[in-house]
N, C-alpha and C positions, 0 to 999 in steps of 0.2 A: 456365470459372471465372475468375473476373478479380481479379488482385492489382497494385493500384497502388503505386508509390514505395517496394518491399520492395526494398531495399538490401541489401547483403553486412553479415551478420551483424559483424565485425569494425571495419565500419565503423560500426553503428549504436551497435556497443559503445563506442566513440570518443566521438561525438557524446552519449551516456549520459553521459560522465565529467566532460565540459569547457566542455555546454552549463550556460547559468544559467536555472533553471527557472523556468518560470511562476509557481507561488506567489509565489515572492521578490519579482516584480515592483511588487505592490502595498505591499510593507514597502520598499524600496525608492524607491517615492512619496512616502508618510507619510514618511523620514527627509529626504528632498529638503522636503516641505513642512515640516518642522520645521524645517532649518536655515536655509529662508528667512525664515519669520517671527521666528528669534531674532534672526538679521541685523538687520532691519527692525527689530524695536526699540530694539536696539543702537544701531544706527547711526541709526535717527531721535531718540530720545532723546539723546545724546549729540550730535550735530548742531544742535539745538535748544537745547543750554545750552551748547555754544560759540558759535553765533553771541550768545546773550545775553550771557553772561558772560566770555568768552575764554579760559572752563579746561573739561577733560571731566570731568563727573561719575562717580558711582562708581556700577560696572557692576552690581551685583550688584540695583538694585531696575530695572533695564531688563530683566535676565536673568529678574527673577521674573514680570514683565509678561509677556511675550515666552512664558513656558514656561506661562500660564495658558491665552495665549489658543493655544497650539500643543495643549495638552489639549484642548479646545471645540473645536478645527478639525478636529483627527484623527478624534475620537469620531463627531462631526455627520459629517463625508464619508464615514467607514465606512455612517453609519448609513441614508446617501440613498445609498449605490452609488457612490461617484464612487472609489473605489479598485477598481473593476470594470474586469479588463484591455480589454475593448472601448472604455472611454471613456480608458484610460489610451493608448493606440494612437492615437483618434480625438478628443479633447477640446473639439475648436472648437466642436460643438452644447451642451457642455455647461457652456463657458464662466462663459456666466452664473450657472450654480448655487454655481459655485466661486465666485464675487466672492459670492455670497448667501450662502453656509456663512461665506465672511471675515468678513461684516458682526454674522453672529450670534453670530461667535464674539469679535468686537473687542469687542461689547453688553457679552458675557457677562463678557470680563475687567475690562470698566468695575465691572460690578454688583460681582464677587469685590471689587476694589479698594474700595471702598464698605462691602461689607459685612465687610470686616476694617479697616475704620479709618480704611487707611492712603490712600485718594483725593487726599485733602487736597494729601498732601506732592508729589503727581506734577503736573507740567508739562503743562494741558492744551493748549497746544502741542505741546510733545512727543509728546504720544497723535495729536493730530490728524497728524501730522510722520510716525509710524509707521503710524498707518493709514494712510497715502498710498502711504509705501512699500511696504507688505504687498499695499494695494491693486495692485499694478502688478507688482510679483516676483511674489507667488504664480501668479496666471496666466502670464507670461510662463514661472516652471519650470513650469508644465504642458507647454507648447509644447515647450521645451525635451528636456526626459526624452521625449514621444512621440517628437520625431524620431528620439532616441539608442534608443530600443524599437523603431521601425521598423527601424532600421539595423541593429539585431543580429539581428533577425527574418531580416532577408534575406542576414545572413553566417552565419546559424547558429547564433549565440553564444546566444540564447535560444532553449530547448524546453518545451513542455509535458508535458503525461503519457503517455506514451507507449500508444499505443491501436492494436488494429485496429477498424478501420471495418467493420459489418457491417450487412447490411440490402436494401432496394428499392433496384435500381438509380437508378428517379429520384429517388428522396430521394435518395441520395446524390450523384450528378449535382449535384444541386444549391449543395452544399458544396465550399470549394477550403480550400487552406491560409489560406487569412488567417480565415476562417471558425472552423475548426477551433480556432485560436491564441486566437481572442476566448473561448473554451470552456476556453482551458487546454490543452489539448490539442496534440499530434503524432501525427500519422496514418502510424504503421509501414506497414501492412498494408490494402487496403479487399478484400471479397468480397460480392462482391451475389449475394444469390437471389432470386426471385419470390416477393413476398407476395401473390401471388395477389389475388382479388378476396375484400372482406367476408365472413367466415363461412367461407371457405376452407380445407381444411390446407397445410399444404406437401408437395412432394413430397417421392421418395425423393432426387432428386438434391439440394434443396432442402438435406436432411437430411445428405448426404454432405459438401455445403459445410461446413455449420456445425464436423461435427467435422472436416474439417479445417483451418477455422478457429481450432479448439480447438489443433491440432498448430500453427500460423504463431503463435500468442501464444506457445505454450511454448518456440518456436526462438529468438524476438526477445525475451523476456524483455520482452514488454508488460506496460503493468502495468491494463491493463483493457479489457472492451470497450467500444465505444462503436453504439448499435442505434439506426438509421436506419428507421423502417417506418412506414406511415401508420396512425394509433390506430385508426381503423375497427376493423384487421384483427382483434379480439380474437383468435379464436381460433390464426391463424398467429403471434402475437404469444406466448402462452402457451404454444403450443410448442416454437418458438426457447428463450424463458426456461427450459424444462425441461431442454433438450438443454444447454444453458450451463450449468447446474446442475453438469455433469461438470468444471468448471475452477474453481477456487474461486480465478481474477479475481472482478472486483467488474461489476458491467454495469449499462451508463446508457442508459435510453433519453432519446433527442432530440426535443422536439418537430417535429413533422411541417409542410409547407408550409402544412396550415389553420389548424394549430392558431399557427404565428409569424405567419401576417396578421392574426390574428384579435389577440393580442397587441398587435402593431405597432398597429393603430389603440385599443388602450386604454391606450398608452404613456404620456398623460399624467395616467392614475389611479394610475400607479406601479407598474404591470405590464411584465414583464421576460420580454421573447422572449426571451432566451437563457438559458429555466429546463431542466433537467435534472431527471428523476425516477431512483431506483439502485432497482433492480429486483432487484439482487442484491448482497450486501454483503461483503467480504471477510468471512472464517471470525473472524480478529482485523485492530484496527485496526495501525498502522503502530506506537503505544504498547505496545500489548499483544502486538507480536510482539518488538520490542525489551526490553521485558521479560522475555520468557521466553528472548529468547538470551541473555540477562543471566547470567539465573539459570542457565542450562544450562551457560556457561561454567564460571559460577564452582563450582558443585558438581560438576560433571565434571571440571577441572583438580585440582580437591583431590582426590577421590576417586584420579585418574590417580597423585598424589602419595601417600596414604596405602596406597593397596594395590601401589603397585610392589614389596617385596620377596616378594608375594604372586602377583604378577604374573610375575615372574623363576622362583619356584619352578614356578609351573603349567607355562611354558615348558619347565622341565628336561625333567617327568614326563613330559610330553605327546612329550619327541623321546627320551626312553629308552624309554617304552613301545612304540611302533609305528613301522616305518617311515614318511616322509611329513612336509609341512610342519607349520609348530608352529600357524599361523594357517590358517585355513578362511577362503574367501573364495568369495563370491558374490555375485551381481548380484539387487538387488533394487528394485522400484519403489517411489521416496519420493514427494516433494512434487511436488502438481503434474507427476505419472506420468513423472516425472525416473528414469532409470535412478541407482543408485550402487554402489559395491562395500561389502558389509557384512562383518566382520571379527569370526571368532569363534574361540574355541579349538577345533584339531581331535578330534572325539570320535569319528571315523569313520574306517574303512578304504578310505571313498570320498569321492569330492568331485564331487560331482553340481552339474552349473549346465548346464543344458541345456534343452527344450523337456519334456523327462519326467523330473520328482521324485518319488520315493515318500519320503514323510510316514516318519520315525520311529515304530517302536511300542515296546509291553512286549516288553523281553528281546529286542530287533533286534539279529540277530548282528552284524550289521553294527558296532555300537560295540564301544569299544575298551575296556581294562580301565578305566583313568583318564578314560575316557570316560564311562562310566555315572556315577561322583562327579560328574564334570563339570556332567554333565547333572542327575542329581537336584538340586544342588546350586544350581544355576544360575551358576556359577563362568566354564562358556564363553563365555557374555553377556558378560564385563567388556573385552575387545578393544572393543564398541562406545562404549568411552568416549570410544574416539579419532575415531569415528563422528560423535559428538554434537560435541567440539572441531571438527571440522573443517568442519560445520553441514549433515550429510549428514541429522541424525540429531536430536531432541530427548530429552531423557532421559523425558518421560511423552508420549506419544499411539500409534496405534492399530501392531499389531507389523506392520512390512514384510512379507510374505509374498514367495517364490521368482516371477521373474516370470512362470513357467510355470502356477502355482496361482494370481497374479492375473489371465493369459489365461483361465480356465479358470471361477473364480469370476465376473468380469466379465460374461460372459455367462447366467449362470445365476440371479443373485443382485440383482435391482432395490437401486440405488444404493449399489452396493459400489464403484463407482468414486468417490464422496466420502470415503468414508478418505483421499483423496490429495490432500483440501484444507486438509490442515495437515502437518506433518514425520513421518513417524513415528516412535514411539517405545522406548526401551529392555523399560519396561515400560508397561502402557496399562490403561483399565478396566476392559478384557474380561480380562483375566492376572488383577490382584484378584482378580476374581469366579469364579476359578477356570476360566474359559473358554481352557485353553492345550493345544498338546499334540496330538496326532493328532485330526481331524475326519471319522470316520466316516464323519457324517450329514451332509448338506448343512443339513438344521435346525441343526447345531451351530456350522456358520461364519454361520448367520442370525443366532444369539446373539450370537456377536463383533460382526458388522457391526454389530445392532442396539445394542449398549455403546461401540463405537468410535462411531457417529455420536451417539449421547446424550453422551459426554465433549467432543466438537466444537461440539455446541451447547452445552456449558455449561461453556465451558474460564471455568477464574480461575487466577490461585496458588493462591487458597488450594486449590482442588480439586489443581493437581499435586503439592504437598507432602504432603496427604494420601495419595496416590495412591503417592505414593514411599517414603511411612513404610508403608503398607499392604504395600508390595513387600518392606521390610526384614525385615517378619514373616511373610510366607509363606515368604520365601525357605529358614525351618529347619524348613520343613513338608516338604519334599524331596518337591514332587507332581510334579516332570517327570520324563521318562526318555528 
């Protein structure tokens, strides 16, 4: 099994915090090309009416020159690629297009001037005076910012996304870090298996890699995969994607060495070897996951607030009733099959966390007198408020299970390991709908599974609000025990 450039966790947690990532790079351009061409018209404008007249004009209709044609320049080079990290690294082939976006964009601020009026009053000197200069700054900061991009490249200071590499050994062969970087990209981890030939499966060991590939992204805290394999292979190709299915990363396949030559020579129709297809897409986006820690905070922290004298009492009951602590704790699997400790009031003369949990039932000696309220009640739940504050936990998605009954269901139950591609939560679909509480039947944890990945495919707010209001009114139905 081969793993390149996997570094000491502590270190790669470092380099996480300090590097400056590849996105920024190209806002980072775009503000370099703007403060050059304000320059430029600044200073050729006002350059131009002192050498005429021996006084400097007033800045403010240079500054509007200047910020038109910085609009038209940005827009135009987003919109041909030229803020593409590969060219922003390598720029001298593409030189010319930059002097060609300046020209259409100095046109365009002409035209704007024109078609507001105000042409008349501006120095066609001075324009020509600022084209020159734009002409010859803007390129010269391209030059510039690559070197300073290379430079930080090679001290570390910029990273990309942090990925393992997964795939055909020779496709991956193929690719080095500067590679990678033009991608966006940082390559944590690489594991090559054998994609076999056309129409192929993979093997078992083939199979072994991948999950434990699955296990190296979840140690490094990667934030995707990145899949190397040659498009032939459909079938070993759909496999792989199945088996990744279990990590709710996001997974990109690369085009393959036929598919970039083939590219490369139709480079001048505007085709881009360095396209990406995502084959797998995070559960939520980066918005929509900062969203709901929003929300989790903020009604959890109130909640934590309004029910603390409620909180204080259960405590009492729970250490006069029975010997034993007042909090229940147990280890259970969250996010992305992350162990955490979940915190709940004691209702029990035992405190099971081991490899063999038996499930609660009707009338289990086992509970305690203020346990059974507890429990009908759903009162022992409220410890994990400190669960969700602490981002172990979300207040609505699919309920952690003991990690003995997630050993246990994992094997028996086709994709019951994707509950673990979102947080889970206080309360969740499957508890609305009545699906709580001792599981018999193996049908009856299909139920869950099947309601927990139906809420995953179709997470919004507005669904967990509802979902939380629906929790408020079961909750004086007292159906647990």
């Amino acid at each position: 099994m081969q793993i390149a450039r996997q570094s000491s966790f502590a270190a790669q947690v470092e380099r996480q915090r300090f590097g400056l990532p590849c996105r920024a790079l190209p806002l980072i351009a775009a503000a370099v090309d703007a403060a050059l061409l304000l320059s430029a018209s600044v200073l050729g404008q006002s350059t131009y009416q002192f050498y005429l007249t021996g006084s400097c004009p007033p800045l403010d209709e240079a500054v509007g020159i200047g910020a038109a044609a910085v609009i038209v320049f940005t827009l135009s080079a987003r919109l041909w690629g030229l803020y593409r990290i590969r060219i922003l690294l390598a720029p001298v082939p593409q030189l010319h297009r930059v002097v060609a976006t300046l020209a259409v964009s100095l046109f365009a601020a002409s035209c704007i001037l024109f078609l507001l009026k105000v042409g008349a009053q501006q120095s066609r000197g001075g324009m020509v005076v600022f084209a020159a200069l734009a002409a010859a700054l803007t390129p010269l900061g391209r030059l510039v910012v690559a070197a300073a991009l290379r430079k930080g490249v090679r001290c570390g200071a910029i990273r990309g996304r942090r990925v393992v590499a997964l795939g055909d050994a020779t496709e991956l062969a193929r690719f080095g870090e500067p590679d990678f970087l033009q991608f966006g990209i940082e390559e944590i981890a690489r594991i090559a298996i054998g994609s076999g030939s056309n129409g192929a499966a993979l093997s078992e060991n083939d199979r072994a890699r991948i999950v434990h590939a699955i296990d190296v992204a979840r140690q490094l805290r990667a934030a995707e995969f990145s899949l190397f394999m040659p498009w032939t292979h459909a079938r070993a190709l759909a496999e792989v994607c199945e088996l990744l299915r279990n990590s709710p990363l996001p997974v990109r396949l690369y085009p393959d060495q036929r598919i970039r030559d083939v590219l490369a020579r139709q480079a001048e129709c505007g085709f881009d070897e360095r396209f990406t297809v995502t084959v797998q897409r995070s559960p939520m986006s980066v918005r929509e996951r900062a969203l709901k820690r929003a929300t989790d905070l903020v009604l959890a922290t109130s909640a934590l607030v309004a029910f603390a004298p409620l909180l204080l009492l259960t405590s009492l009951l729970v250490r006069i009733d029975s010997p034993g602590p007042v909090i229940f704790r147990q280890r259970r699997c969250g996010f992305d099959n992350r162990e955490f400790v979940i915190f709940k009031f004691r209702t029990m003369t035992v405190l099971e966390d081991g490899d063999s949990i038996v499930q609660a039932k009707p009338d289990d000696a086992r509970v305690t007198r203020i346990g059974k309220f507890l429990r009908r009640s759903s009162l022992d739940e409220l410890p994990q408020l400190i669960n969700v504050v602490r981002g172990d936990m979300s207040l609505v998605g699919p309920r952690p299970h003991a990690i003995a009954h997630d050993d246990e269901y994992k094997a028996r139950i086709n994709n019951y390991a994707l509950r673990h591609n979102v947080k889970p939560g206080l309360t969740g679909a499957a508890q609305v709908m009545g699906l709580r509480g001792e599981t018999q039947r193996l049908s009856e944890m299909e139920r869950r599974v099947e309601r927990d990945l139906w809420y995953i495919d179709n997470w919004s707010l507005t669904l967990d609000l509802k979902l939380i209001a629906k929790t408020c009114v079961t909750l004086f139905r007292f159906e647990a025990y």
